[in-house]
N, C-alpha and C positions, 0 to 999 in steps of 0.2 A: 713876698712872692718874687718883687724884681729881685733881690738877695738871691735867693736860691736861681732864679734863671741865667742870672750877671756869672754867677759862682759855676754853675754849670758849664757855660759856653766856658769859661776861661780854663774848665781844667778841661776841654776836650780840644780848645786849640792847643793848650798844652803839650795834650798826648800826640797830638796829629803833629806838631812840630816835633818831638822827638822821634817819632816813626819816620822823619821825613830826613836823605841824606844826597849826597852829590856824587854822580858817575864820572869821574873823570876820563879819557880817553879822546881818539881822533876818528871821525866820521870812518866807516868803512866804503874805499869808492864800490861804483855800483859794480855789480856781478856780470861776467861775462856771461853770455847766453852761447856756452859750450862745455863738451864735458871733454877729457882726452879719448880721445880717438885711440881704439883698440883694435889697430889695422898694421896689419903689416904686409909688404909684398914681395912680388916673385921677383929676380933680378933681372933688369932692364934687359928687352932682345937688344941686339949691338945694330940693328938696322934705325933705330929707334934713337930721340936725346930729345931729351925733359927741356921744358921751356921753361923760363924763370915765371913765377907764380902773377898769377894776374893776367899775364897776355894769352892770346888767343892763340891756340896751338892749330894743330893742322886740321883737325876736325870742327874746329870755329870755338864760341864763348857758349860753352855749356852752361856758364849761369843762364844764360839768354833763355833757354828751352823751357825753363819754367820762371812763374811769377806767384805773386799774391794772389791773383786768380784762380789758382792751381790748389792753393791749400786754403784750408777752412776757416782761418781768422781774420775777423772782423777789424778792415783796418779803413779807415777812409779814401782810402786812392786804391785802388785795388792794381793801376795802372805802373806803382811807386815801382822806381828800381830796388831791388835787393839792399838789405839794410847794410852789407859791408860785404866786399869783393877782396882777394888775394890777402889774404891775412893770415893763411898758413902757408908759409915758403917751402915746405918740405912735401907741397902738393902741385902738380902743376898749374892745376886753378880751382880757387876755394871760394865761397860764398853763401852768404846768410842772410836769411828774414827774420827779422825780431821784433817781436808788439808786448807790449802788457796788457793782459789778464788781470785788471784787479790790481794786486799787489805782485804778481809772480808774471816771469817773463817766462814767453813764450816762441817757440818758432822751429828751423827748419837749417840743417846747414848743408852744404852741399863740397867734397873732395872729392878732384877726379885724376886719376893720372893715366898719361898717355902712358902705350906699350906695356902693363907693366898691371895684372890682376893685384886688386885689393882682397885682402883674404883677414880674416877675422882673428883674433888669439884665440877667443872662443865663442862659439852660437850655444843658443838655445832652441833653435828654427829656422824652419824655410819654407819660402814659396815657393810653389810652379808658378810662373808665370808663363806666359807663349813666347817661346824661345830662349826662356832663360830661366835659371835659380836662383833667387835673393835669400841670402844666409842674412841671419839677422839675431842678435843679441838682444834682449828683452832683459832692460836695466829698471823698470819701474819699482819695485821693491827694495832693490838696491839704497841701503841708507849713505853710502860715501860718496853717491852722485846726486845730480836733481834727477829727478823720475825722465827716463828716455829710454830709447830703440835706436839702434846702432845699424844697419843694415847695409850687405856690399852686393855688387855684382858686375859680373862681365859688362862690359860698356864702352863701343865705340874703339874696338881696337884696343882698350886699357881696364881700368878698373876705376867705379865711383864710389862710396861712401856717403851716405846718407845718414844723417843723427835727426833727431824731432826728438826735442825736448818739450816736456809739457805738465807741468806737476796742477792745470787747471781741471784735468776731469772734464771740461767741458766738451769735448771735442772728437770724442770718441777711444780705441785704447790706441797709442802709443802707436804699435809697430803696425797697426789698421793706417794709421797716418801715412805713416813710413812708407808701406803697400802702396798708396794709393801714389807717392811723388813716384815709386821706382815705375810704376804701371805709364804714368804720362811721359818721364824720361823717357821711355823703350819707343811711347809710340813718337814721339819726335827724335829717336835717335838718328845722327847724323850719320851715313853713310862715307868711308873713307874710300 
């Protein structure tokens, strides 16, 4: 009986060592939490000149106007600044909340530019909101992005761009998210 159980295990580590092989390759670094931005805009009034990205234009630090507070993911500081500020230069000021979910990131970005509407390549939708329309892109089925909502609208004299990426499901759909930043931006919009 030990024969046959001896004989046994050895031909099945056998087999499990020939099933077994080596992935060579280099770590892939981690993923940005954004998708490209599918915005483009009207040409700058000539009363008007863009600020380099990151400072505070004449309307003030529209990251400022909203927080963690503002959106629905569970992060421990709710108080924390924005996970990354001015990191697109081609906007006059940009910034992002980023958390994980699990294994999948999650979050909220935010492009605004002075004098100058942000306008979509293409919608799928819109809101009425009180005093305004948010045209918004609804990319959740979309397989060559992570699942998000793209959404623009008039804003403070210029145009902002809003993305909520979110492939958790947890959180309600996509551009309902999206909705709800554009709804808090409006009511803190800064007057110029």
């Amino acid at each position: 009986m030990r024969r046959v159980v001896i004989s046994l295990l050895v031909a099945v580590f056998g087999l499990t060592s020939a099933c077994a092989y080596t992935v060579n390759g280099t770590p892939v670094a981690e993923q940005l939490l954004d998708v490209d931005p599918p915005f483009t805009s009207a040409q700058p009034t000539p009363t008007k000149t863009g600020q380099p990205s990151g400072e505070p234009s004449e309307v003030g630090d529209i990251c400022q106007l909203i927080g963690w507070g503002d959106l629905p993911y569970d992060v421990p500081d709710k108080d924390a600044e924005p996970t990354d500020t001015g990191y697109d230069e081609s906007f006059d000021q940009s910034c992002k909340w980023q958390t994980s979910v699990g294994t999948l990131d999650v979050g909220v970005t935010l492009r605004f530019r002075e004098g100058r509407a942000i306008t979509l390549e293409q919608s799928n939708g819109e809101f009425d909101l009180p005093d305004r329309k948010v045209k918004y892109f609804d990319r959740t089925t979309d397989t060559s992005v992570q699942p998000s909502c793209v959404l623009v609208m008039d804003y403070a004299g210029g145009g902002i761009g809003i993305i909520v990426i979110d492939g958790s499901a947890r959180f309600g759909a996509i551009c309902e998210q999206g909705k709800k930043v554009a709804e808090v931006l409006i009511s803190k919009e800064p007057t110029s």
